[in-house]
GUNU-11796 format. One line per 8 residues: number of its first residue (from 1); their letters; for each residue x, y, z of C-alpha. Coordinates in Angstrom, 2 decimals. Layout:
NUM) a) X/Y/Z | ...
END
This chain:
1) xxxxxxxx) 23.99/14.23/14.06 | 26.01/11.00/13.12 | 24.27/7.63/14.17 | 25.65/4.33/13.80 | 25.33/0.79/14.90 | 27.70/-2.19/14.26 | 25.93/-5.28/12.61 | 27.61/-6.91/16.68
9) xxxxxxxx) 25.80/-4.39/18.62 | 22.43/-5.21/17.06 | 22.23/-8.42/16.19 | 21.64/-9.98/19.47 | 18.32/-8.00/19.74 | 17.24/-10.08/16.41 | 13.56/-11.38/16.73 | 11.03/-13.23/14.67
17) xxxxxxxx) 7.72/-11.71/14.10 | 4.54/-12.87/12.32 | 2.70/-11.22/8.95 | -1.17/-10.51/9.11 | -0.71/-12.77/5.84 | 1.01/-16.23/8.41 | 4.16/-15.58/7.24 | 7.17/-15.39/9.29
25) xxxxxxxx) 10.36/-13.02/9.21 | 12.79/-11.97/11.22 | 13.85/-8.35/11.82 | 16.71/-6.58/13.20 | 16.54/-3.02/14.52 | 19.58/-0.64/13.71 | 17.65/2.73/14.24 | 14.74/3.82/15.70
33) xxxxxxxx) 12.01/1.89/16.23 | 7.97/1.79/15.05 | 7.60/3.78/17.79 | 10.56/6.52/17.28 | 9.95/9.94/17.07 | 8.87/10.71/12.79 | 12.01/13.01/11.99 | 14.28/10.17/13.95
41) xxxxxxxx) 16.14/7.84/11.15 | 15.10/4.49/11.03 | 16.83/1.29/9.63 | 16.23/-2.41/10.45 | 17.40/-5.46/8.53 | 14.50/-7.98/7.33 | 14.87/-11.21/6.78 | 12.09/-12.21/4.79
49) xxxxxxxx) 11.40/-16.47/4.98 | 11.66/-19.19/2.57 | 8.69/-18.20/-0.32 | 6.65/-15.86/1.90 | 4.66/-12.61/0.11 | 4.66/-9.14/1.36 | 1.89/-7.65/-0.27 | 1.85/-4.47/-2.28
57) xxxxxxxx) 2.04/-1.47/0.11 | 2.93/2.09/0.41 | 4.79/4.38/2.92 | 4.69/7.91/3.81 | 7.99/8.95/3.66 | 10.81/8.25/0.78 | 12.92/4.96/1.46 | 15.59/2.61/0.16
65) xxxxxxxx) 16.00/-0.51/0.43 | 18.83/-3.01/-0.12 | 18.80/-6.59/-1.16 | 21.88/-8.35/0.79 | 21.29/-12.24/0.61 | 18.74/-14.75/-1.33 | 16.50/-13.40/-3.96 | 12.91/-12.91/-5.08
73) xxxxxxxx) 11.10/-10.71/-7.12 | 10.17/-7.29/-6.43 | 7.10/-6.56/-8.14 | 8.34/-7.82/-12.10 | 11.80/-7.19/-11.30 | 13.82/-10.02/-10.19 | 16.73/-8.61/-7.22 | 19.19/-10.59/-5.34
81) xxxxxxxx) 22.05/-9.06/-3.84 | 23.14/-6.47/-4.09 | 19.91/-4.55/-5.43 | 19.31/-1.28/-4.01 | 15.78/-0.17/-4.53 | 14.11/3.12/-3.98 | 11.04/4.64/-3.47 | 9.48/8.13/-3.20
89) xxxxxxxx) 6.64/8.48/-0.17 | 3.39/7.45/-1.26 | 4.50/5.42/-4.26 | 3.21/1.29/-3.71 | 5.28/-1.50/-4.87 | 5.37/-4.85/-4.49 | 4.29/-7.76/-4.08 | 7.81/-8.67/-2.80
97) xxxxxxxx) 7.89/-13.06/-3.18 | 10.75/-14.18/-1.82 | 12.29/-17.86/-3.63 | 13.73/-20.93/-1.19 | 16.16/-19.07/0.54 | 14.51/-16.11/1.57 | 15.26/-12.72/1.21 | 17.28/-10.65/3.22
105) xxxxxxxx) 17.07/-6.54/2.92 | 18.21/-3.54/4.25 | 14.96/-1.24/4.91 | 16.04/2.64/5.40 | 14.70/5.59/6.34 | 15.46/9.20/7.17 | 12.28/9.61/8.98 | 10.25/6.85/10.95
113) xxxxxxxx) 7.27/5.45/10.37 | 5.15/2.82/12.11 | 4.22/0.63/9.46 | 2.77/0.32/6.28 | -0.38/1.01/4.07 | -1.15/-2.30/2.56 | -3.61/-2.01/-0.59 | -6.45/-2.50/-1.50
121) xxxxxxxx) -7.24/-0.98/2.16 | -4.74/1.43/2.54 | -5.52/3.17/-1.06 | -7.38/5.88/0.58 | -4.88/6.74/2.61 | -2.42/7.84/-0.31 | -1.34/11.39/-0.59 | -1.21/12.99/-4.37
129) xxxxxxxx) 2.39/12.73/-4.51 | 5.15/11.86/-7.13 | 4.88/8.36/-7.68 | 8.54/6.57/-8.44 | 9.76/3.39/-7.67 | 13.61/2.76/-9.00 | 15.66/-0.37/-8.40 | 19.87/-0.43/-9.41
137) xxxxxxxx) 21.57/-3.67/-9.64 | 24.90/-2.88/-8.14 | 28.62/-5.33/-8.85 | 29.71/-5.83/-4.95 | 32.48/-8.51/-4.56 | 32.14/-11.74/-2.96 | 34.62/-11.09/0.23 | 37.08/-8.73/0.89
145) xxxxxxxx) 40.17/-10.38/-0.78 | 40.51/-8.28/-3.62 | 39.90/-5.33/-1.28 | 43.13/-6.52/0.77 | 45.08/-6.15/-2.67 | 43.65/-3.05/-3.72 | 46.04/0.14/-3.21 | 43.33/3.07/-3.85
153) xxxxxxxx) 39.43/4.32/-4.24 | 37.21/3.83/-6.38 | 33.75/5.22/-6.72 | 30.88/4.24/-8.67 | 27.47/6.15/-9.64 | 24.29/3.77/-8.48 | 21.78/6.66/-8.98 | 22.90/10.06/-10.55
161) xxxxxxxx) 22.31/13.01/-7.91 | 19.54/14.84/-8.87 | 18.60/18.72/-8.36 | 16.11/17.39/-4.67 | 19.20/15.55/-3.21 | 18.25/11.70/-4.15 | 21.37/10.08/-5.33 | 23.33/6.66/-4.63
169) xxxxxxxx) 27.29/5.60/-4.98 | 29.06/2.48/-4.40 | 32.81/2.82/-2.61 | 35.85/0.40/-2.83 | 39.04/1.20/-1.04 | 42.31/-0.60/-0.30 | 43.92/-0.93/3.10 | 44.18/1.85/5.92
177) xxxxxxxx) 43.03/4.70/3.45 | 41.07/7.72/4.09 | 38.38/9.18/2.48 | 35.79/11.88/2.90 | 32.04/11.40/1.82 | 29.89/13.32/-0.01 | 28.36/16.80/1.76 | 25.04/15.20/3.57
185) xxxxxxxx) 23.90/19.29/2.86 | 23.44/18.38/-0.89 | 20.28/16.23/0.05 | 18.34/14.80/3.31 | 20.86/13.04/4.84 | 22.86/9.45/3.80 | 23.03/5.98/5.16 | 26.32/4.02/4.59
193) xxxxxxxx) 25.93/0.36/4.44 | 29.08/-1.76/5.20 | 29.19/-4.38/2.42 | 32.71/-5.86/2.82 | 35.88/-5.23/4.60 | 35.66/-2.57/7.68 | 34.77/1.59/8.06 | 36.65/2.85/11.00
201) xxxxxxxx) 34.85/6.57/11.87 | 35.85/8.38/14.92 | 37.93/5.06/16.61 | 35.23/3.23/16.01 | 35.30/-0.41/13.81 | 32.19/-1.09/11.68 | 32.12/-4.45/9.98 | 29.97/-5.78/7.33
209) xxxxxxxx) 26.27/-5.22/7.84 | 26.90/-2.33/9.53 | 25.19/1.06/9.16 | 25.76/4.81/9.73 | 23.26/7.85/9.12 | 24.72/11.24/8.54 | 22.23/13.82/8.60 | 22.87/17.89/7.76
217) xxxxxxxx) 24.30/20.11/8.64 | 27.22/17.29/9.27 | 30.13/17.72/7.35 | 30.90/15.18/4.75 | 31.30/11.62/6.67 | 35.39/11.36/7.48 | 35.99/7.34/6.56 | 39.19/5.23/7.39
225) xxxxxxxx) 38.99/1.47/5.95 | 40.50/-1.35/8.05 | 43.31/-3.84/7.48 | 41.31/-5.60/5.22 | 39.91/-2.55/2.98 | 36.23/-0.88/2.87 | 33.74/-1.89/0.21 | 30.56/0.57/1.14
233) xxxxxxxx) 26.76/2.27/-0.45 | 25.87/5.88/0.25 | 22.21/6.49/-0.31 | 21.61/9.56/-0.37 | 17.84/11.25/0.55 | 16.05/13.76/-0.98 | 15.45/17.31/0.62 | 12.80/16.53/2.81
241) xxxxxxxx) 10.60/18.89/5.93 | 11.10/18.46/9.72 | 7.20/18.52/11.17 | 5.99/16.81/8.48 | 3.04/14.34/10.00 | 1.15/11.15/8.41 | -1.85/11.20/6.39 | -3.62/8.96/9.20
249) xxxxxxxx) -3.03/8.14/12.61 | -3.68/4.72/12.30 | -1.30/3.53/9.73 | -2.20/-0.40/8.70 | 0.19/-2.33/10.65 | 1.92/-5.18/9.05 | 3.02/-7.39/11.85 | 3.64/-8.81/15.31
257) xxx) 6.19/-10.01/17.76 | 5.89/-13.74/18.08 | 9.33/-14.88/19.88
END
């Protein structure tokens, strides 16, 4: 299946919630929810608030995440956008600090999960697993002028695919092109993230902020970029099982609803 969500349709369902630490974000739900079913894709957009602190924390399933506005620091490794970071399930990172304007990030997910396992609690909830946490600095343009100029494609490696599927590119194209994505079959699925310009799929207009999941046994995602040209980021999954279920059935929730 193909899912996608323009950053209009979604943002007027925007809310403000409340960490179990007193810090505030706000969060913006493309896909699924904390509540979807686990082999349903989820994405949301956080906006993380002036200096708050997510503690370090672990999920059970692989996920990306992209830095879009502000900056903090990730652990030791200072991002701001565009920083596309990546983690296998079961591998903790963090803290994430965010500086005075906040932090702004792209969570993503091919499966859902309701939560997070916060440490030094949710330690005994980890699964032996492969731990990796990597993080790619990635050159996206201001706006979309020089888009409008450009008069081709251009693609860029963020993370080189790998024999299980993970990988990552960056995509530039000029005005009213067309271009065919990479085969979702070569890993568990792909999320393209609108950074700049517009993706037109299927008569549909996608603007920045926008977000579309392509799961197997899709063909490779058919893209058209608008008057103004298409910069976008394909993250790509690795292979991963349908059916599989969390280590616990109480997973540590991080947060509540306080608008």
């Amino acid at each position: 299946m193909i899912f996608a969500k323009s950053f209009a349709e979604v943002s007027p369902d925007r809310f403000v919630g409340k960490l179990f630490n007193g810090h505030t974000y706000a969060r913006t739900n493309y896909l699924g929810t904390d509540t979807s079913h686990r082999d349903t894709p989820q994405a949301l957009l956080v906006e993380q608030s002036a200096n708050s602190v997510i503690p370090p924390h672990f999920h059970g399933i692989d996920q990306f995440q992209v830095v879009v506005h502000g900056g903090g620091m990730l652990g030791k490794h200072a991002v701001k956008p565009v920083c596309v970071h990546y983690a296998n399930a079961y591998s903790g990172y963090g803290p994430l600090n965010a500086e005075d304007e906040g932090i702004f990030y792209f969570t993503l997910r091919a499966q859902s999960e309701p939560g997070a396992f916060f440490f030094p609690e949710g330690r005994k909830f980890q699964k032996p697993n492969a731990r990796r946490n990597l993080t790619a600095d990635v050159d996206v343009l201001p706006d979309d002028g020089t888009l409008a100029a450009m008069d081709g494609i251009e693609q860029e490696v963020i993370l080189p695919a790998e024999d299980g599927g993970l990988a990552a590119w960056s995509l530039r194209m000029g005005p009213n092109l067309d271009f065919t994505g990479p085969d979702p079959a070569l890993g568990g699925g792909q999320y393209y993230i609108v950074m700049n310009g517009n993706l037109v799929h299927d008569g549909a207009d996608y603007e920045k902020w926008s977000c579309i999941f392509v799961e197997p046994p899709e063909d490779g995602l058919a893209v058209h970029s608008g008057p103004s040209g298409l910069e976008v980021l394909i993250l790509q999954y690795p292979f991963w099982e349908k059916g599989t279920v969390l280590v616990s059935d109480a997973p540590l929730f991080a947060e509540d609803r306080v608008d």
